[in-house]
C-alpha positions as CSV (number, residue, x, y, z in Angstrom):
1,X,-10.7,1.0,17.9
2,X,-10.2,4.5,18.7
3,X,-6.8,6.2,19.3
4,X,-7.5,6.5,23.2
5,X,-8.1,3.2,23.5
6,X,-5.1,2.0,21.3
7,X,-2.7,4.4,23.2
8,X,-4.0,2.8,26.5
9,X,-3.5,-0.9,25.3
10,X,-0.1,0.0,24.3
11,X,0.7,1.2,27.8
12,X,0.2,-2.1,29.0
13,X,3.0,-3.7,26.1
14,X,5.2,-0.7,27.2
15,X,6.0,-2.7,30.7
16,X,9.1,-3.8,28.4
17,X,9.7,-0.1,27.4
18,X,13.5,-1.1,28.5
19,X,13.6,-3.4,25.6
20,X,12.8,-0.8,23.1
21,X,15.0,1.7,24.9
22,X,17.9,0.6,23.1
23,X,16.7,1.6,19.9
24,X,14.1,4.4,20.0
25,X,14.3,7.7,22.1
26,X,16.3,10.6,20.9
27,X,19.7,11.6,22.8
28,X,21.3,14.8,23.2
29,X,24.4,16.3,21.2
30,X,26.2,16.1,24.5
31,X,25.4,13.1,25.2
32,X,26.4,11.7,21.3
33,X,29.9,12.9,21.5
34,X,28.6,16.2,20.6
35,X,26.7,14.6,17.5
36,X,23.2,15.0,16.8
37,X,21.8,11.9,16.9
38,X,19.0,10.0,14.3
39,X,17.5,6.8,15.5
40,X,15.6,5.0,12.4
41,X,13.6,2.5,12.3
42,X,13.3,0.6,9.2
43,X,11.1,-1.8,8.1
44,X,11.0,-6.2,9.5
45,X,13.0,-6.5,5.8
46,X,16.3,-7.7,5.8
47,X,16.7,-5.6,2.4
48,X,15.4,-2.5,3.6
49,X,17.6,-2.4,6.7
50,X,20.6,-3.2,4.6
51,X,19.3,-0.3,2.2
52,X,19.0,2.7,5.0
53,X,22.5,1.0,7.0
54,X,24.4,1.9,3.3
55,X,22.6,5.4,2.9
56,X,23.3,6.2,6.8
57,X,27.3,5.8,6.2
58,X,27.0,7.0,3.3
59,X,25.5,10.3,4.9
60,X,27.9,10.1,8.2
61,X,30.7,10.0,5.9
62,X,29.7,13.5,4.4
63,X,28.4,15.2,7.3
64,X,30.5,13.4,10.5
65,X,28.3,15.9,13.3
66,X,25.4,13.5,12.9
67,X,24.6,9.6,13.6
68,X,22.2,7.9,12.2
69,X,21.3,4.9,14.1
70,X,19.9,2.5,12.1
71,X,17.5,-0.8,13.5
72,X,14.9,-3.4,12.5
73,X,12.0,-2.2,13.8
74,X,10.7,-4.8,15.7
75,X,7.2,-6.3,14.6
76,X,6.0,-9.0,17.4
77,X,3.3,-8.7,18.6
78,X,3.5,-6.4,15.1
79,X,5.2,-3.6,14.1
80,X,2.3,-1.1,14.9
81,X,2.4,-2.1,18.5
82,X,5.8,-1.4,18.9
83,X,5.4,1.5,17.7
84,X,2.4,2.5,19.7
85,X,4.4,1.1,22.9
86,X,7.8,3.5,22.2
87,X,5.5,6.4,21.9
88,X,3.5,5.1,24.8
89,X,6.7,4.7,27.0
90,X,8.9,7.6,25.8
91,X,11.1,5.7,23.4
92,X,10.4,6.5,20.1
93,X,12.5,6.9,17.1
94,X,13.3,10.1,15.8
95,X,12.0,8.4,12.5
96,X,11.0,5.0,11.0
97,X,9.8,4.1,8.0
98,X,6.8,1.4,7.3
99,X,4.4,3.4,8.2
100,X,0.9,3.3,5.8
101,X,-1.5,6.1,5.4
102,X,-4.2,4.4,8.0
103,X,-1.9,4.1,10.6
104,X,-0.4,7.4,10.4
105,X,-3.7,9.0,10.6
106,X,-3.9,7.2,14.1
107,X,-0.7,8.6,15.3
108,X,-1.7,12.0,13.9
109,X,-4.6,11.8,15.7
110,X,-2.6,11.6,18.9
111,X,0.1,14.2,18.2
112,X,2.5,11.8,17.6
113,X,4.0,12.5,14.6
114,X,4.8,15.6,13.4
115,X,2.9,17.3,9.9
116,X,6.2,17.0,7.3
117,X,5.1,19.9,5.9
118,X,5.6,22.0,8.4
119,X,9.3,20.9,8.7
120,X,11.9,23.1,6.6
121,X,13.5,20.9,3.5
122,X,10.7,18.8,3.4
123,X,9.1,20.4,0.5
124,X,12.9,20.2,-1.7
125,X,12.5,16.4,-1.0
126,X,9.3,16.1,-2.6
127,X,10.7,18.5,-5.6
128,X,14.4,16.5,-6.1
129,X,12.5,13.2,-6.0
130,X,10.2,14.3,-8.5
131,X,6.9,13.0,-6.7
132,X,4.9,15.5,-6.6
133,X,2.2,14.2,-8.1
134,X,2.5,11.0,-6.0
135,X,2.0,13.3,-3.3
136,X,-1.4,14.4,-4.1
137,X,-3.0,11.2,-2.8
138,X,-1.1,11.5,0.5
139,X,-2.7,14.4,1.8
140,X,-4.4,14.3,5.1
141,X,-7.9,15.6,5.9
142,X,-6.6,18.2,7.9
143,X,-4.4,19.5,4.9
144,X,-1.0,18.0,6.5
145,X,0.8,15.9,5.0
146,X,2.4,13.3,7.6
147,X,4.5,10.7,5.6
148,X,7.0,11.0,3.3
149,X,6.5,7.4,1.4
150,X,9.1,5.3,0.2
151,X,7.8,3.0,-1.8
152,X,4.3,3.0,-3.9
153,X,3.2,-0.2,-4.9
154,X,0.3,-0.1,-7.3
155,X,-2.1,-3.6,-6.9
156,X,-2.8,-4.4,-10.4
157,X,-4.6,-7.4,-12.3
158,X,-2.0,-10.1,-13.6
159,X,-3.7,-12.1,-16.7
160,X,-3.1,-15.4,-18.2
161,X,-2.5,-14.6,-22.0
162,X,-1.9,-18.1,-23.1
163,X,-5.6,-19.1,-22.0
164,X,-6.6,-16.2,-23.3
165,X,-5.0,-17.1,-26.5
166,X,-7.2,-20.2,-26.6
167,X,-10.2,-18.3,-25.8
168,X,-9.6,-16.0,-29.4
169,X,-8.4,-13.0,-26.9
170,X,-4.8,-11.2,-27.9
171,X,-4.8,-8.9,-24.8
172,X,-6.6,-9.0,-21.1
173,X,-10.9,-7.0,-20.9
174,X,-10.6,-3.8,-19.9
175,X,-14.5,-3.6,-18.7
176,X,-17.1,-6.0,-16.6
177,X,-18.7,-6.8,-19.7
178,X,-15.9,-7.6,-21.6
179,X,-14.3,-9.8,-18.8
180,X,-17.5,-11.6,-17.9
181,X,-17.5,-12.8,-21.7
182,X,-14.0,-14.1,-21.5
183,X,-15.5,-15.8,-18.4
184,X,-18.3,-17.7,-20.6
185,X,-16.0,-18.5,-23.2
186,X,-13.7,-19.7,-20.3
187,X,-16.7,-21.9,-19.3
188,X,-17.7,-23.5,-22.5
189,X,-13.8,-24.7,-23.2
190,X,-12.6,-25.4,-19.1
191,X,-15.5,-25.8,-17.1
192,X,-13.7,-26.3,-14.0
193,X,-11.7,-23.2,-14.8
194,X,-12.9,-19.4,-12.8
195,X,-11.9,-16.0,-13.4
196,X,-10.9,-14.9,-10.0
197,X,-9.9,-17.6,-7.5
198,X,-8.8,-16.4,-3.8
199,X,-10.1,-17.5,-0.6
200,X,-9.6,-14.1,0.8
201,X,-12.2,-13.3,-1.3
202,X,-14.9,-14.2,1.0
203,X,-13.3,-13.5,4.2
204,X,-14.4,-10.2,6.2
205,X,-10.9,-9.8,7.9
206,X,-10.1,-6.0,7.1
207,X,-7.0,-5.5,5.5
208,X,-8.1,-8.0,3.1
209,X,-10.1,-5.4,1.3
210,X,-6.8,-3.7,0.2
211,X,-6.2,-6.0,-2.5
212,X,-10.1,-6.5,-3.9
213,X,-12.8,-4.4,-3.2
214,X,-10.2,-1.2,-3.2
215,X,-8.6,-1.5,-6.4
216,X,-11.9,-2.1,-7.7
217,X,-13.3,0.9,-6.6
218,X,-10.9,3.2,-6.9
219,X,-11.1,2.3,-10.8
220,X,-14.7,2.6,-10.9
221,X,-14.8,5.8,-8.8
222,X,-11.6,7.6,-10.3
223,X,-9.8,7.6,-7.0
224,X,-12.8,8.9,-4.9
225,X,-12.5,8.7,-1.1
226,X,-14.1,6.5,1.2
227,X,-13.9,8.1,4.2
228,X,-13.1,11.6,4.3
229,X,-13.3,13.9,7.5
230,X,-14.5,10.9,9.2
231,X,-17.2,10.8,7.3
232,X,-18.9,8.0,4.9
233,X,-18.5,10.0,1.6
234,X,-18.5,6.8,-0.8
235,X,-19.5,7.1,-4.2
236,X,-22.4,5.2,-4.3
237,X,-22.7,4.6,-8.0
238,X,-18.8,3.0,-7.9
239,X,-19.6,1.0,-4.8
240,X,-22.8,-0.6,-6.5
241,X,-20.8,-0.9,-9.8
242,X,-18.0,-2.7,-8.3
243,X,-20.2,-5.1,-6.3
244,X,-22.5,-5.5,-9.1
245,X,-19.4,-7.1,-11.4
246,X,-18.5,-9.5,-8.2
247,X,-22.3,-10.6,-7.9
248,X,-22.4,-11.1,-11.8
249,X,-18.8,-13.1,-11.3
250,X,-20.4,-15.0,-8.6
251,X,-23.5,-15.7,-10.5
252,X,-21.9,-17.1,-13.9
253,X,-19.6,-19.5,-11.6
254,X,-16.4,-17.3,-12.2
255,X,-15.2,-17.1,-8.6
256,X,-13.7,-19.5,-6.3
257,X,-13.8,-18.7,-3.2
258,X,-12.1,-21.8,-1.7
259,X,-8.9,-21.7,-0.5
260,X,-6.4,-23.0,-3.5
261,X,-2.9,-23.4,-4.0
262,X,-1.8,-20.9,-6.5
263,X,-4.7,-20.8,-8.5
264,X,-3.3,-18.7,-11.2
265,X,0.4,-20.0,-11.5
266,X,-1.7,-23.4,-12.5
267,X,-4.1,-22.4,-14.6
268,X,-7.2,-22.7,-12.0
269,X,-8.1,-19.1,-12.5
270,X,-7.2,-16.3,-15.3
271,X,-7.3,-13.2,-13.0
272,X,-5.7,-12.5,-10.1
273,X,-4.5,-9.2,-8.3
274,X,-0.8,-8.8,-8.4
275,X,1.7,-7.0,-6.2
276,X,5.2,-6.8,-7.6
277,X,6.5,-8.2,-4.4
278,X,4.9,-11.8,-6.1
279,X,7.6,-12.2,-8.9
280,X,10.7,-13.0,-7.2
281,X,8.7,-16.0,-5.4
282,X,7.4,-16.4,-9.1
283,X,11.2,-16.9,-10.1
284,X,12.3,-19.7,-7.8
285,X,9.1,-22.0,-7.8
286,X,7.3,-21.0,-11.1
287,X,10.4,-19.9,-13.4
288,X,7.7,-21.1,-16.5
289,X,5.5,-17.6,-15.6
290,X,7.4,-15.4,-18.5
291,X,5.5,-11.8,-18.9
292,X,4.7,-11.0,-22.2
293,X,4.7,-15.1,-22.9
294,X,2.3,-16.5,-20.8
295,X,0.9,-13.9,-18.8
296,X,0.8,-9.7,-18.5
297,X,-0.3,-7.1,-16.0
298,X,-2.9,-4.4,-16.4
299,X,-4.6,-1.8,-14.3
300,X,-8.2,-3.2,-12.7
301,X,-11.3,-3.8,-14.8
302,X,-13.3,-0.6,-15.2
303,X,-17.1,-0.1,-15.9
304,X,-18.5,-0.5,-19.3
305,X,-18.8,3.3,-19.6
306,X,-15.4,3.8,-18.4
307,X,-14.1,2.1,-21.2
308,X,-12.0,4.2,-22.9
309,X,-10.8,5.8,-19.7
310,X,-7.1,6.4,-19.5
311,X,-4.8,6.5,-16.4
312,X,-7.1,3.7,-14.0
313,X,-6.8,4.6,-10.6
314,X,-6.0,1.8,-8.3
315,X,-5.0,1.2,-4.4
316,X,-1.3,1.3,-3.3
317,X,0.3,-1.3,-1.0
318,X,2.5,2.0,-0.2
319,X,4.3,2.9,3.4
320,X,6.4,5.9,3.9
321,X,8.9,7.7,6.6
322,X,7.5,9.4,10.1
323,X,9.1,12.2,11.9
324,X,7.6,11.3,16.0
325,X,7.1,14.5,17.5
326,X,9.4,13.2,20.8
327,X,12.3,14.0,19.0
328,X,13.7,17.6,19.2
329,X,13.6,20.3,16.7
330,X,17.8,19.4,15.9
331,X,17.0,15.7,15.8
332,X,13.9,16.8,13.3
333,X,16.8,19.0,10.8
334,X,18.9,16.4,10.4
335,X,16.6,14.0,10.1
336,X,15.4,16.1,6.9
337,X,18.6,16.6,5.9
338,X,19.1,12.7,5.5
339,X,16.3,12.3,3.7
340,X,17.3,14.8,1.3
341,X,20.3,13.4,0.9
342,X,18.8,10.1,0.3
343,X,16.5,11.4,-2.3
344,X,18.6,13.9,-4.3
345,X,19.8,11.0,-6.0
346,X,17.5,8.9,-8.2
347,X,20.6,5.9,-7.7
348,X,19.5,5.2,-5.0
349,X,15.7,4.7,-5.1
350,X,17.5,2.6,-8.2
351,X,19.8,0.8,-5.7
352,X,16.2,0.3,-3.4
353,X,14.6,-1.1,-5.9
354,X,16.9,-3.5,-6.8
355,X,17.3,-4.5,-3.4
356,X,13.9,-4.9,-2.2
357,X,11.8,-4.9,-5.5
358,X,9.5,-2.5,-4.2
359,X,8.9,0.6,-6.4
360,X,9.6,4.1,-5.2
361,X,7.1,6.5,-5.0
362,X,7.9,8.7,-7.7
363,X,6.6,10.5,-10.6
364,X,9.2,10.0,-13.3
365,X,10.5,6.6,-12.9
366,X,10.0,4.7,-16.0
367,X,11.1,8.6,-18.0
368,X,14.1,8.4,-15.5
369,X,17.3,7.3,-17.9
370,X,18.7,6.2,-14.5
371,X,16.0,3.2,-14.0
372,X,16.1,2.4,-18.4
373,X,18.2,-0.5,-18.0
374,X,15.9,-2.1,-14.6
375,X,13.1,-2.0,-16.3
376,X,14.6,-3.2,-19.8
377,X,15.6,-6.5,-17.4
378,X,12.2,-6.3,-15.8
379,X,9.4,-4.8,-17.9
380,X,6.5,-6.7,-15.7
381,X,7.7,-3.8,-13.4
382,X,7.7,-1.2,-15.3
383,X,4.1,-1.5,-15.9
384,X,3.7,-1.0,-11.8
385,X,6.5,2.0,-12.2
386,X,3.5,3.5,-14.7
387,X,1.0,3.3,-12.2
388,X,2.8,5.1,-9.1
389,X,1.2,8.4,-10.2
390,X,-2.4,6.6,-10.7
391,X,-2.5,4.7,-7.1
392,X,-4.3,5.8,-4.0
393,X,-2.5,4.9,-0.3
394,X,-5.3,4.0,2.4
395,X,-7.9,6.0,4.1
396,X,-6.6,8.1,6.5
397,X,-8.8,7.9,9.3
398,X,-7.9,6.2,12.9
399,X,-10.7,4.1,12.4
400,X,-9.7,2.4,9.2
401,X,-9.7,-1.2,10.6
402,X,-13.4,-1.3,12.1
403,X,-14.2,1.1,8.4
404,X,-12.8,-2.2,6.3
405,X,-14.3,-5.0,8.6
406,X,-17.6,-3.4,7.9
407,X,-17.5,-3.1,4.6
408,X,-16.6,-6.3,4.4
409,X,-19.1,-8.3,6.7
410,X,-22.4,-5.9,5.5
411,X,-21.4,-5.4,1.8
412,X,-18.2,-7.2,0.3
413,X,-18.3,-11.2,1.9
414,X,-22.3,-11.3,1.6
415,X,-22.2,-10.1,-2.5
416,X,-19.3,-12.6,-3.0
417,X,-21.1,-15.1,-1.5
418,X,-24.6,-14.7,-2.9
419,X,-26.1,-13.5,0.1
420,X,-27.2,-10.1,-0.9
421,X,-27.6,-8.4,-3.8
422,X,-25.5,-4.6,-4.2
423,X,-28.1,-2.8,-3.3
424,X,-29.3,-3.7,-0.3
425,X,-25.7,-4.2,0.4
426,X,-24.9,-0.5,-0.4
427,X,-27.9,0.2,1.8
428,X,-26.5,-1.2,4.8
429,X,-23.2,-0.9,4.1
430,X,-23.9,3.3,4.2
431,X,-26.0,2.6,7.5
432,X,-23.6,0.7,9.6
433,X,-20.7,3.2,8.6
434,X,-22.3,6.0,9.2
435,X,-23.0,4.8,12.3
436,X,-19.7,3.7,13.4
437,X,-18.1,7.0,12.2
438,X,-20.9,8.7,15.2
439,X,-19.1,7.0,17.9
């Protein structure tokens, strides 16, 4: 769906702009008390509102001429339609947070948000915080950069060592071929045991790509685009690659494609992908899964001329912090100003990550003496904290959601399934986006 179209349909939610008045639009010094005021929006997380609510008294406490207004932003019918409705009706935020690459690059497309680094202070953020190199991924076709993430969460591959164990393996593959061996071997010993078992695997919905087909391919491509200046610029050789290893998985029986109940917490399947926002669940109903006992996480299988390849790029479950461009050019300072007060102190993207588990979007963590003890407590993390510099945030292009059903329903869901082999699937995959990308 195109921006216009998406701006129009939020007009029609924005009938109840008077329910979102109360939390978004910016307010005058005069009318503040003579403070500037900083509405924010953070994230539907209990945790994450708690987090920004401490760092915004913390804040007011040192600089008393600003407020920062801190709310839930609200997510039904979703949190992107609220958003879309505040802009549409003249009540957004002055900031918010939650925002991913994709959808940012619709509300850039519209003017809504403002490019960060055109803002003063924003570039002695990115320096105190130490995430430059984070940063690289985040940058826009048009050279901008419009969010300022938060959090970086790298999808990588959790494996069950104890099976492996049993198979004669002492760590996880690292290539196709190597993995579909530990498939066979997996075979002979537990036939009714797969490598992979997710029943997202064969469904075309979009945003389910984000956690298969993407971390695949950014391994097998080294991080190269998909979609860049709204056009298909795909490699072709890591597209084939990738689906190549899911049609070889699908022909040696090592998927499952059927929707199971925590196939890898039992034992059904060896491999899954892995967010870290899976181990405090892990903790309460599966208190047996012990990393480094019974399983470990490692960056995504690679192609068998990859193999010695070092730092495996990956995709990033990662959202970040918008400036909207309703709010005025004092509202925009001190906004900055926050954030840099926020971020000139790694305690508290330590204090954030113990409170939400979600790793900050930094360069330096796991070197960091400030984060040493966290990840002495919690090393399956510090394997993601690793990663931060090695994962790449979502397409930025408006279109991103038709982009992902596509490559799902011509290319992804038909190799899965056995319907088509790579190539043909590359073939129409390149057709049909090329195509939408025209329109």
């Amino acid at each position: 769906m195109k921006i216009k179209k998406i701006v129009c349909a939020a007009l029609s939610v924005a009938v109840a702009g008077s329910l979102l008045t109360a939390c978004g639009g910016g307010s005058s010094a005069s009318e503040n008390d003579g403070k500037t005021k900083v509405t924010f929006w953070a994230a539907p997380n209990p945790t994450q509102v708690k987090f920004w609510k401490q760092m915004a008294t913390a804040y007011e406490k040192e600089n008393p001429d600003v407020n920062i207004e801190v709310t839930q932003m609200k997510e039904s019918p979703s949190s992107e339609a609220t958003v879309q409705s505040a802009i549409a009706s003249d009540t957004a935020p002055t900031i918010s947070e939650n925002i991913n690459r994709s959808f940012a690059a619709q509300l850039a497309d519209s003017k809504a948000i403002v490019p960060l680094n055109e803002v003063d202070g924003f570039d002695k953020i990115i320096e105190e915080r130490n995430m430059t190199e984070s940063m690289n991924g985040w940058e826009f076709s048009d050279g901008n950069q419009y969010v300022l993430p938060v959090y970086s969460n790298p999808i990588l591959f959790g494996w069950r060592t104890d099976i492996l164990n049993e198979l004669g393996y002492s760590e996880p593959p690292k290539t196709y071929s190597e993995a579909i061996e530990v498939g066979k071997k997996l075979k002979e010993k537990y036939p009714d045991k797969v490598l992979w078992a997710k029943g997202d695997l064969g469904d075309p919905t979009a945003w389910m790509r984000w956690f298969d087909f993407f971390p695949l391919y950014d391994a097998a491509s080294n991080g190269a685009a998909f979609v860049e200046d709204n056009q298909f610029v795909a490699d072709k050789d890591a597209t084939i690659d990738t689906l190549s290893f899911m049609a070889d998985l699908a022909d040696q029986k090592l998927l499952l494609t059927d929707q199971v109940t925590d196939p890898f917490e039992t034992g059904t399947s060896i491999m899954t992908d892995l967010g870290p926002w899976t181990f405090p669940n892990w903790a309460e109903k599966y208190p047996d899964m012990v990393y480094g006992e019974n399983y470990t996480v490692s960056t995504p299988l690679v192609p068998d001329d990859m193999k010695d390849a070092e730092n495996v790029k990956t995709y990033a479950d990662a959202k970040g912090i918008v400036i909207y461009s309703q709010a005025s050019k004092e509202e925009q300072k001190a906004a900055i100003d926050f954030l840099k007060f926020v971020y000139s102190d790694a305690k508290n993207d330590l204090k954030f990550l113990e409170m939400t588990n979600l790793i900050p979007a930094r360069d330096d963590a796991t070197e960091n003496e400030t984060f040493t003890s966290f990840f002495e407590e919690n090393p399956q993390l510090k394997v993601y904290a690793e990663n931060v510099p090695n994962a790449i945030p979502a397409m930025d292009n408006a279109n991103y959601n038709d982009i992902q059903q596509i490559l799902g329903e011509k290319a992804w869901v038909p190799v899965v399934t056995g319907k088509k082999d790579p190539e043909k699937a590359w073939t129409d995959l390149s057709k049909a986006e090329k195509e939408e990308l025209k329109k």
